[in-house]
VONUDO-403600 format. One record per residue (C-alpha): x, y, z; residue in one letter. Coordinates in steps of 0.5 Angstrom, whole numbers, plus 2048, in hexadecimal, padded with zeros to 3 digits. Layout:
{rec {X, Y, Z}, "a"},
...
***
This chain:
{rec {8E6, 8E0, 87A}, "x"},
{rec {8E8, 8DA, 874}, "x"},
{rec {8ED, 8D4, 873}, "x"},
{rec {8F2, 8D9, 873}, "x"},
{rec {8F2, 8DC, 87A}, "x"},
{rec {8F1, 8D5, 87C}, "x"},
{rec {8F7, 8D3, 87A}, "x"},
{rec {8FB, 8D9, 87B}, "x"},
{rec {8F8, 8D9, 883}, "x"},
{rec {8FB, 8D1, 883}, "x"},
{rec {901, 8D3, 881}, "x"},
{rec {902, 8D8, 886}, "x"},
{rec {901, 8D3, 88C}, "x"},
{rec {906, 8CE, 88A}, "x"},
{rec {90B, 8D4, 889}, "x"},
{rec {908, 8D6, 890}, "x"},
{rec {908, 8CE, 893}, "x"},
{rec {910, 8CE, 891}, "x"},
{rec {913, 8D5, 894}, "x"},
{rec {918, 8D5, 898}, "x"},
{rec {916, 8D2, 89F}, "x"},
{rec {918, 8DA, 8A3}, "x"},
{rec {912, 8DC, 89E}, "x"},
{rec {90B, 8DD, 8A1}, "x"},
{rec {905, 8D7, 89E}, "x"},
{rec {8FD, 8D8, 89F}, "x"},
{rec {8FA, 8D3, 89D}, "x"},
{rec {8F3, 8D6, 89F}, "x"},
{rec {8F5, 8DB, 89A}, "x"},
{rec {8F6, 8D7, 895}, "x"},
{rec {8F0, 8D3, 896}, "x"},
{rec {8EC, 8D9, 895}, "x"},
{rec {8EF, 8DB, 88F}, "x"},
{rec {8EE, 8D4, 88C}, "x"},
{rec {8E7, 8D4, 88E}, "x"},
{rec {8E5, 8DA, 88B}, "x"},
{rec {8E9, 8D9, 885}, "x"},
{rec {8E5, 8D2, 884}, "x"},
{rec {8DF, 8D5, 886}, "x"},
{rec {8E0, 8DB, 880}, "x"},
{rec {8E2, 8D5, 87B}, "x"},
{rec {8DC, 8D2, 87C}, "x"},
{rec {8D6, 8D7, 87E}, "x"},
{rec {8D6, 8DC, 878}, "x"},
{rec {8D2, 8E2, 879}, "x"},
{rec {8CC, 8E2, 876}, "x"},
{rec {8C7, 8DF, 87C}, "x"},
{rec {8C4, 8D9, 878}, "x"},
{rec {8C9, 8D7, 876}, "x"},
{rec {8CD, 8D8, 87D}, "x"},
{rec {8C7, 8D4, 880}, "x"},
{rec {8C8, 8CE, 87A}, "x"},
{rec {8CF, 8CE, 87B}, "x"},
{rec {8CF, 8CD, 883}, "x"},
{rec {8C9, 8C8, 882}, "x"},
{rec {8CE, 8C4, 87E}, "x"},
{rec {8D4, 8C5, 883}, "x"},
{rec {8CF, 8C3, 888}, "x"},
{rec {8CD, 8BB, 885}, "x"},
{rec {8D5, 8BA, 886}, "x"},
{rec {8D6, 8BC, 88C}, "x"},
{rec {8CF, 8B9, 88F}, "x"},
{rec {8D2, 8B1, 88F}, "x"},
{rec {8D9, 8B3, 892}, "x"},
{rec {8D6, 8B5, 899}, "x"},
{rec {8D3, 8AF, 89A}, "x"},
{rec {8DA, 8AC, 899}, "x"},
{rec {8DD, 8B1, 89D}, "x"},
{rec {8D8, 8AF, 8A3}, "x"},
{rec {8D9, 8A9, 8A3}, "x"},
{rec {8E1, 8AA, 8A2}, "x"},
{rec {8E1, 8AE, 8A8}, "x"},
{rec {8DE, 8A8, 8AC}, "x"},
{rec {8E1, 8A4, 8A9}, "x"},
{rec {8E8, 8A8, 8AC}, "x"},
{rec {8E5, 8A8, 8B3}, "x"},
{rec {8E5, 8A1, 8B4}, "x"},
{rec {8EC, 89F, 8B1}, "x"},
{rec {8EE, 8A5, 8B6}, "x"},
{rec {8EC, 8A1, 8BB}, "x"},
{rec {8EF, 89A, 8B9}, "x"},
{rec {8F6, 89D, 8B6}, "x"},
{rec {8F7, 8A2, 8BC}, "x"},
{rec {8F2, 8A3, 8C1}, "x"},
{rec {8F2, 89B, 8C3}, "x"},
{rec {8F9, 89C, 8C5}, "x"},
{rec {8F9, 8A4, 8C9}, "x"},
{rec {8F2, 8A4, 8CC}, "x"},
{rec {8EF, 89E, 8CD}, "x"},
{rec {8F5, 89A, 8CF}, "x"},
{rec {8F9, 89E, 8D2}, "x"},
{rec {8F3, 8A1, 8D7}, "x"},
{rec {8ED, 89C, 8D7}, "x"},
{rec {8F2, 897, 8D8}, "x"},
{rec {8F7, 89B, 8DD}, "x"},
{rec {8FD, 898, 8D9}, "x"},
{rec {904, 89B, 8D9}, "x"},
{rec {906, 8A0, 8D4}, "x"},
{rec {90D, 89B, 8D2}, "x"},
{rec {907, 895, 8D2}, "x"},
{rec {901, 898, 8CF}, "x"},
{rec {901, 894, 8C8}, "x"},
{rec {902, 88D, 8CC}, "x"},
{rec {8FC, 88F, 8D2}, "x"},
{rec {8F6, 88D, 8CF}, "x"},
{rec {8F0, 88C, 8D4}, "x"},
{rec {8E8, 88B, 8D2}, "x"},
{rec {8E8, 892, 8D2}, "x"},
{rec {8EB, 892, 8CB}, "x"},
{rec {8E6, 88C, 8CA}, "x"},
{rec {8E0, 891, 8CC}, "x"},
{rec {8E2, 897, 8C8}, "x"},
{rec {8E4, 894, 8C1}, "x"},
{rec {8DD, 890, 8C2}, "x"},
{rec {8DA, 896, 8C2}, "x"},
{rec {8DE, 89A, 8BD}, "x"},
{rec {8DC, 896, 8B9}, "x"},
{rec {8D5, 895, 8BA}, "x"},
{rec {8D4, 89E, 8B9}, "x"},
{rec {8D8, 89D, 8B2}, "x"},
{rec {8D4, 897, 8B0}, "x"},
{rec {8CE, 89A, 8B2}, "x"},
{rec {8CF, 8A0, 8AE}, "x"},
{rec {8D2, 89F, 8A9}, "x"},
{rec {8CD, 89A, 8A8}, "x"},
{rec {8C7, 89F, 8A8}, "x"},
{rec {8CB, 8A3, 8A4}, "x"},
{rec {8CA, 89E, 89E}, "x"},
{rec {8C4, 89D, 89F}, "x"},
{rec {8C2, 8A4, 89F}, "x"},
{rec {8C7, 8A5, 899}, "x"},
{rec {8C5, 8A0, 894}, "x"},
{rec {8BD, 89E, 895}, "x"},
{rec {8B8, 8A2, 892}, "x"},
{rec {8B4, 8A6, 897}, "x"},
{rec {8AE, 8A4, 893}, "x"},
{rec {8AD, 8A7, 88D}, "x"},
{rec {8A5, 8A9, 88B}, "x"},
{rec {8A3, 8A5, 884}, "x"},
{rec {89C, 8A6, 880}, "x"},
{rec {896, 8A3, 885}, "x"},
{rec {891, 8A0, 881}, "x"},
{rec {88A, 8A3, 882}, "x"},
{rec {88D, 8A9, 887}, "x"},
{rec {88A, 8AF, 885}, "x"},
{rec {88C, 8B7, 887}, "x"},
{rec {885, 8B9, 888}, "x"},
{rec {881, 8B3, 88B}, "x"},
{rec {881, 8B1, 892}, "x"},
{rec {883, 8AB, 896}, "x"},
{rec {880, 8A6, 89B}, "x"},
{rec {883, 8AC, 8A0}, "x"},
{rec {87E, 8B2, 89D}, "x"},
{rec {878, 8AD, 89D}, "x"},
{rec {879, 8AA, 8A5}, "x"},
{rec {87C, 8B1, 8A7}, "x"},
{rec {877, 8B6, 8A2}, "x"},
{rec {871, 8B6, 8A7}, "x"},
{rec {874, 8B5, 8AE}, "x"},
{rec {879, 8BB, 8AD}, "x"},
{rec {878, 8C3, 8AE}, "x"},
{rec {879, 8C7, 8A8}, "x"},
{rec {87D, 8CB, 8AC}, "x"},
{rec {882, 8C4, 8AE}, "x"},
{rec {889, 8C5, 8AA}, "x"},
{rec {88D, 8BE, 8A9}, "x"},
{rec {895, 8BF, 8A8}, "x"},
{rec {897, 8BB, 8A5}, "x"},
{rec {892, 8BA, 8A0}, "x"},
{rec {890, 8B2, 8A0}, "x"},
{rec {88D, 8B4, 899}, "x"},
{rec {891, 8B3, 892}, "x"},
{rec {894, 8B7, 88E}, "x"},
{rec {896, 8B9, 887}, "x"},
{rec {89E, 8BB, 886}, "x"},
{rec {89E, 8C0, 880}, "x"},
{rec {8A6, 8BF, 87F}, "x"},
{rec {8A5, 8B7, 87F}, "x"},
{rec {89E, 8B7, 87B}, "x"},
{rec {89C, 8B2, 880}, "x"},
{rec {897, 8B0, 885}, "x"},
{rec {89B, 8AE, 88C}, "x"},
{rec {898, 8AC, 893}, "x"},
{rec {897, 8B1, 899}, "x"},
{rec {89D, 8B3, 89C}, "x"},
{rec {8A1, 8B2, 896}, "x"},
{rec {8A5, 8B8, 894}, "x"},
{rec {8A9, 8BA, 88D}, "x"},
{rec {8B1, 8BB, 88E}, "x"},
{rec {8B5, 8C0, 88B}, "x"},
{rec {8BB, 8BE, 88C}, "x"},
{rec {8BA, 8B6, 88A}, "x"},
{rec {8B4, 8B9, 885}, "x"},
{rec {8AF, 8B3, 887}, "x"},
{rec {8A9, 8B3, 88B}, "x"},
{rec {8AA, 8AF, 893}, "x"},
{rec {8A6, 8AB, 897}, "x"},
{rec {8A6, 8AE, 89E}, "x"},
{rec {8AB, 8B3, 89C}, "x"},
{rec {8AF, 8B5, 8A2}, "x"},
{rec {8B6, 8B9, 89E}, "x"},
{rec {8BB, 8B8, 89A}, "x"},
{rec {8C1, 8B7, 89E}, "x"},
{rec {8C8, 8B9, 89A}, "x"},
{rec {8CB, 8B5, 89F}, "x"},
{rec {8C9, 8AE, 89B}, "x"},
{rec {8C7, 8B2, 894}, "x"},
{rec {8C1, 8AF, 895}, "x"},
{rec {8B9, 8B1, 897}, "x"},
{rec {8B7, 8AE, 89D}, "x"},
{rec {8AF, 8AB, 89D}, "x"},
{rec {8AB, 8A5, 89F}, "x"},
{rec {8B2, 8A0, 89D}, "x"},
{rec {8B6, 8A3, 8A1}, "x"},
{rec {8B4, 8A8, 8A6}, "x"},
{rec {8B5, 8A2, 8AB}, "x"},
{rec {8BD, 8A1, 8AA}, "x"},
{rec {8BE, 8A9, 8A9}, "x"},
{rec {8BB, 8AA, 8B1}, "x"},
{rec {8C0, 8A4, 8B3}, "x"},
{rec {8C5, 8A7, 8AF}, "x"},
{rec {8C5, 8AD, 8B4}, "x"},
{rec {8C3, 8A9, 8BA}, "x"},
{rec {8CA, 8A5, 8B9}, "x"},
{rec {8CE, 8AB, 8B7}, "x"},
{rec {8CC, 8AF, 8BD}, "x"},
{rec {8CE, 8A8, 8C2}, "x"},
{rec {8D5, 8A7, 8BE}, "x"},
{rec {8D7, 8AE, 8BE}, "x"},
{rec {8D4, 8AE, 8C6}, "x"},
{rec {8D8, 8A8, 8C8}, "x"},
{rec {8DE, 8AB, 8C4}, "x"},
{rec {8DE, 8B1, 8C8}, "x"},
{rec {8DE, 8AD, 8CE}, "x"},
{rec {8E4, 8A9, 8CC}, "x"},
{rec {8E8, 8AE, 8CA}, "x"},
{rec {8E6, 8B5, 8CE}, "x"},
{rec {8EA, 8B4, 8D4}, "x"},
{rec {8F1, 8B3, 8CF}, "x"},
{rec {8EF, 8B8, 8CA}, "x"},
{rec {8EF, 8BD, 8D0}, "x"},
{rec {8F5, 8BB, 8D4}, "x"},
{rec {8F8, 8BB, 8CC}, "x"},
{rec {8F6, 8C3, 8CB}, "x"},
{rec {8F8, 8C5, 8D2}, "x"},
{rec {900, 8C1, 8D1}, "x"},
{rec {900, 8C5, 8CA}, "x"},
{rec {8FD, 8CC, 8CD}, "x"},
{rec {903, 8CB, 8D3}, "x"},
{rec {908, 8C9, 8CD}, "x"},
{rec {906, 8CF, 8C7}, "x"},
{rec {901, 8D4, 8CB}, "x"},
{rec {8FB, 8D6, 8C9}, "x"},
{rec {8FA, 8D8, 8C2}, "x"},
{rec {8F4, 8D8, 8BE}, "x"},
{rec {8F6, 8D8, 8B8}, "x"},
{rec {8FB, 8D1, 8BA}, "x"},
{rec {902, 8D2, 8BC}, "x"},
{rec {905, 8CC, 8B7}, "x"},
{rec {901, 8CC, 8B2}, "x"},
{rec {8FD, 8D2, 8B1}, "x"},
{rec {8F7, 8CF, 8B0}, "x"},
{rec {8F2, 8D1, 8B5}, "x"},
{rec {8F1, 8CF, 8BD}, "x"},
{rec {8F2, 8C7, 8BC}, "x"},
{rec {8F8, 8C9, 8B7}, "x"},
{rec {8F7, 8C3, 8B2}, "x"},
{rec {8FC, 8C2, 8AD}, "x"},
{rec {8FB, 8C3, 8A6}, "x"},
{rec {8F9, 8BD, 8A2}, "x"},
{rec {900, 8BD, 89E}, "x"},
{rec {904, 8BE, 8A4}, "x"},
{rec {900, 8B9, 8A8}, "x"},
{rec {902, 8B4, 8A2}, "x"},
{rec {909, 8B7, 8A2}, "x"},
{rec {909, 8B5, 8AA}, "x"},
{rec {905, 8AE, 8A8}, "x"},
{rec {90B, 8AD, 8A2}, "x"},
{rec {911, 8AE, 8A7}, "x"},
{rec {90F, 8AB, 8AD}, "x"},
{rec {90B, 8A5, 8AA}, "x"},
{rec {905, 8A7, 8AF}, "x"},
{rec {900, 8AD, 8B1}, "x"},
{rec {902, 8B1, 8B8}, "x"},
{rec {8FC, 8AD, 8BC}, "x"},
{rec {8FC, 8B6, 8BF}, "x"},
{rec {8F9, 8B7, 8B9}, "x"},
{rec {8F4, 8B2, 8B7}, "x"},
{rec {8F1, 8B4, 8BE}, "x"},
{rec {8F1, 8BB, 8BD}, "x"},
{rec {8ED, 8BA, 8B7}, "x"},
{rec {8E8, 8B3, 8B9}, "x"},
{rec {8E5, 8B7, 8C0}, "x"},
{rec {8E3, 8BD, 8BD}, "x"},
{rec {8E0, 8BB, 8B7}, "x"},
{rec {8DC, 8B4, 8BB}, "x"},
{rec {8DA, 8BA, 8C1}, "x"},
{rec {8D8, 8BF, 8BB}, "x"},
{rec {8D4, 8BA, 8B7}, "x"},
{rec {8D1, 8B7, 8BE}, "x"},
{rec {8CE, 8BE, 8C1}, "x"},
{rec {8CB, 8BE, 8B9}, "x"},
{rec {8C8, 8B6, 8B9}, "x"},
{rec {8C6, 8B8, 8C0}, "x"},
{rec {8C1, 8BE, 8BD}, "x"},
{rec {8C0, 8BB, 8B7}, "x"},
{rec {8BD, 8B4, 8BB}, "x"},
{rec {8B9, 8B7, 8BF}, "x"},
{rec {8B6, 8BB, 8BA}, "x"},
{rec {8B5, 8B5, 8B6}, "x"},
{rec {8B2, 8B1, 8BC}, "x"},
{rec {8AD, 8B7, 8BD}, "x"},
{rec {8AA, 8B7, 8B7}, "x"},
{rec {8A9, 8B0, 8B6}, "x"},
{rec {8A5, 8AF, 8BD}, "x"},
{rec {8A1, 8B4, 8BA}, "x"},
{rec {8A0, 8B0, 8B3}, "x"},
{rec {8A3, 8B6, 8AE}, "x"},
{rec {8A9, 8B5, 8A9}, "x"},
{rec {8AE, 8BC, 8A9}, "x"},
{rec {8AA, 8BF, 8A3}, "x"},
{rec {8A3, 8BE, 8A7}, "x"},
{rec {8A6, 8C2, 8AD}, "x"},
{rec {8A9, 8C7, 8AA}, "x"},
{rec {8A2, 8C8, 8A6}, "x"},
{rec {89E, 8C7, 8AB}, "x"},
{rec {89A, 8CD, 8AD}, "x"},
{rec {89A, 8D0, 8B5}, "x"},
{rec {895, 8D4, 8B6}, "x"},
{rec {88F, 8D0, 8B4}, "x"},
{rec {88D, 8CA, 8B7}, "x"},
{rec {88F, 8C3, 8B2}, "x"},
{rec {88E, 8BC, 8B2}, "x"},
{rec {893, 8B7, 8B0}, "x"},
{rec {88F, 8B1, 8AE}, "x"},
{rec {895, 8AD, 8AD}, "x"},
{rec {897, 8AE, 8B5}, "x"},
{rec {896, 8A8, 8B8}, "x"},
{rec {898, 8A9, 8BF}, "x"},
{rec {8A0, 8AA, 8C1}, "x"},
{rec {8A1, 8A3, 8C2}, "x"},
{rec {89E, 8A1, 8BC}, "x"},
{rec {8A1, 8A6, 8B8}, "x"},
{rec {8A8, 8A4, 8BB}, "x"},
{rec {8A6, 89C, 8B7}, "x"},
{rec {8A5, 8A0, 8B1}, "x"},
{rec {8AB, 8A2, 8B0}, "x"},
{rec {8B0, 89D, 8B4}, "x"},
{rec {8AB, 896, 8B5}, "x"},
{rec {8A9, 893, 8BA}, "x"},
{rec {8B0, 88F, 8BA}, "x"},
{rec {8B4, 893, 8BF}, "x"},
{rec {8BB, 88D, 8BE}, "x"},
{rec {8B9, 890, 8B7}, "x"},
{rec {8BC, 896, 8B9}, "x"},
{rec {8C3, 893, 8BB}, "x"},
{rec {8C6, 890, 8B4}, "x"},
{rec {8C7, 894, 8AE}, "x"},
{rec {8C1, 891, 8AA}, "x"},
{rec {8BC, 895, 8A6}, "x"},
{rec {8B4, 894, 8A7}, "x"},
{rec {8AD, 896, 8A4}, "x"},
{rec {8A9, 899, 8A9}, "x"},
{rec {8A3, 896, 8AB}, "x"},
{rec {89D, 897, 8A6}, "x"},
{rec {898, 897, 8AC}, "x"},
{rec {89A, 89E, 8AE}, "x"},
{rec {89A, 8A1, 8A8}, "x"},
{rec {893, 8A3, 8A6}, "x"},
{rec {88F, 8A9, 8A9}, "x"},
{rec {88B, 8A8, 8AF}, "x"},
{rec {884, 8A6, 8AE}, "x"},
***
């Protein structure tokens, strides 16, 4: 495939995007063409250079995901405000009639925008921070050598069986990719192509590594995805239900959506949605719900995992790459395990008010050196 076939394809949909309304449009089926047309333009056959040409897509399509998080998080709490204020809170929490619903505020309403606001703040706000302070990137240290011991070989050397396995490694080690010497625990990635402290992964999410700097706003990025999404879905799941059991009464059961054709929730399309917004001067509030509830119920259950995972690991004083490399079968000593309510103040500090406000701090020094 070249410019041509991508030319052509574009042209057969705006043929097909203006037929007669009596004749049948995909838009799945033009969305697969589309993509494949794009993804032959792009990525040529041979294998290096199919491997150089998606890397390059790839650096440009890296920092549109975290705008994309943001946006969505962004959209539910704009829901909330311009929609779900009005149908739910007011017209439920504050048992007000339908005809006076706009006009029938209680301290509920006070209550509930408190709290929406207090999700979006605090994740947007980690999210910042997550996306745009450097994790710690590891620079030449002066008098650290690959091959020589530390303070931890010598304390350690004469008290330690042979047999004793250390994971993670508290001793230095060489990257042959940076060309330098980094601390224990430091690990090269490739993605970010730099050497960082405590690395934990790289996060496409925030387009960026997550180590040392900002381990701590990533874990209170998820703690307060999984309360948000958690609070949404109490909020909305009665009405969401109630919603899909009136339109299965209306239309009947039909997977693949009885309006709209888009699947079981039936969402209309992005263009239609805008057509309806353009005519109308408002978004069917039916529709903003059947789009809200299962995204914050789907991203909730996967916040909850990813949570209590990350919890798991940091009472028992890893980072994800070291709980991943760590061997199972033979029995290991973790230096750097200082007990799960000391690990826990390494990574969240000893402030727990801290935790409520969408500030970033370093975690405190003390914890970070191996056990003596």
């Amino acid at each position: 495939m070249n410019n041509t076939s991508l030319q052509t394809t574009w042209n057969e949909l705006l043929r097909a995007l203006h037929a007669p309304i009596d004749q049948d449009f995909n838009p799945f089926y033009w969305i697969y063409r589309l993509g494949i047309v794009v993804l032959d333009s792009i990525i040529p056959c041979r294998s290096h250079d199919r491997r150089q040409k998606l890397h390059g897509s790839l650096r440009w399509i890296r920092p549109v995901i975290p705008a994309v998080g943001i946006a969505l998080i962004g959209l539910c709490g704009w829901s909330y405000f311009s929609i779900f204020r009005y149908t739910v809170v007011r017209k439920r929490w504050c048992r007000a009639e339908t005809a006076t619903a706009e006009s029938s505020a209680c301290h509920w309403e006070t209550s509930h925008a408190c709290l929406v606001i207090f999700f979006v703040v605090n994740i947007i706000g980690q999210y910042l921070w997550c996306i745009f302070r450097s994790p710690g990137v590891v620079e030449a240290v002066p008098g650290m050598h690959s091959e020589g011991t530390n303070s931890f070989d010598i304390e350690h050397s004469n008290q330690q069986s042979s047999t004793t396995i250390y994971h993670p490694d508290p001793n230095p080690t060489y990257c042959k990719r940076c060309e330098l010497n980094r601390p224990a625990r430091a690990h090269h990635c490739r993605v970010c192509n730099k050497c960082i402290l405590q690395y934990d992964h790289h996060c496409p999410w925030v387009n960026n590594c997550i180590g040392y700097n900002n381990y701590r706003s990533f874990v209170l990025l998820v703690f307060h995805l999984m309360a948000g999404c958690t609070y949404g879905v109490i909020l909305l799941g009665r009405d969401f239900f109630e919603m899909m059991k009136r339109r299965i009464e209306l239309y009947g059961w039909s997977i693949r959506g009885a309006v709209h054709g888009t699947g079981l929730l039936d969402l209309p399309l992005p263009w239609v949605l805008w057509r309806e917004y353009q005519s109308n001067g408002y978004i069917d509030p039916d529709v903003v719900l059947r789009a809200a509830f299962p995204l914050m119920f789907l991203v909730g259950i996967f916040m909850y995992w990813f949570l209590g995972y990350h919890l798991k690991i940091i009472i028992h004083g890893y980072t994800t790459l070291e709980d991943a490399s760590r061997p199972r079968n033979e029995a290991i000593v973790n230096p750097y395990d200082n007990g799960p309510r000391n690990n826990l103040k390494k990574v969240f500090g000893t402030s727990w008010v801290r935790l409520l406000l969408p500030l970033s701090f370093l975690p405190p020094d003390q914890f970070s050196k191996p056990r003596t």
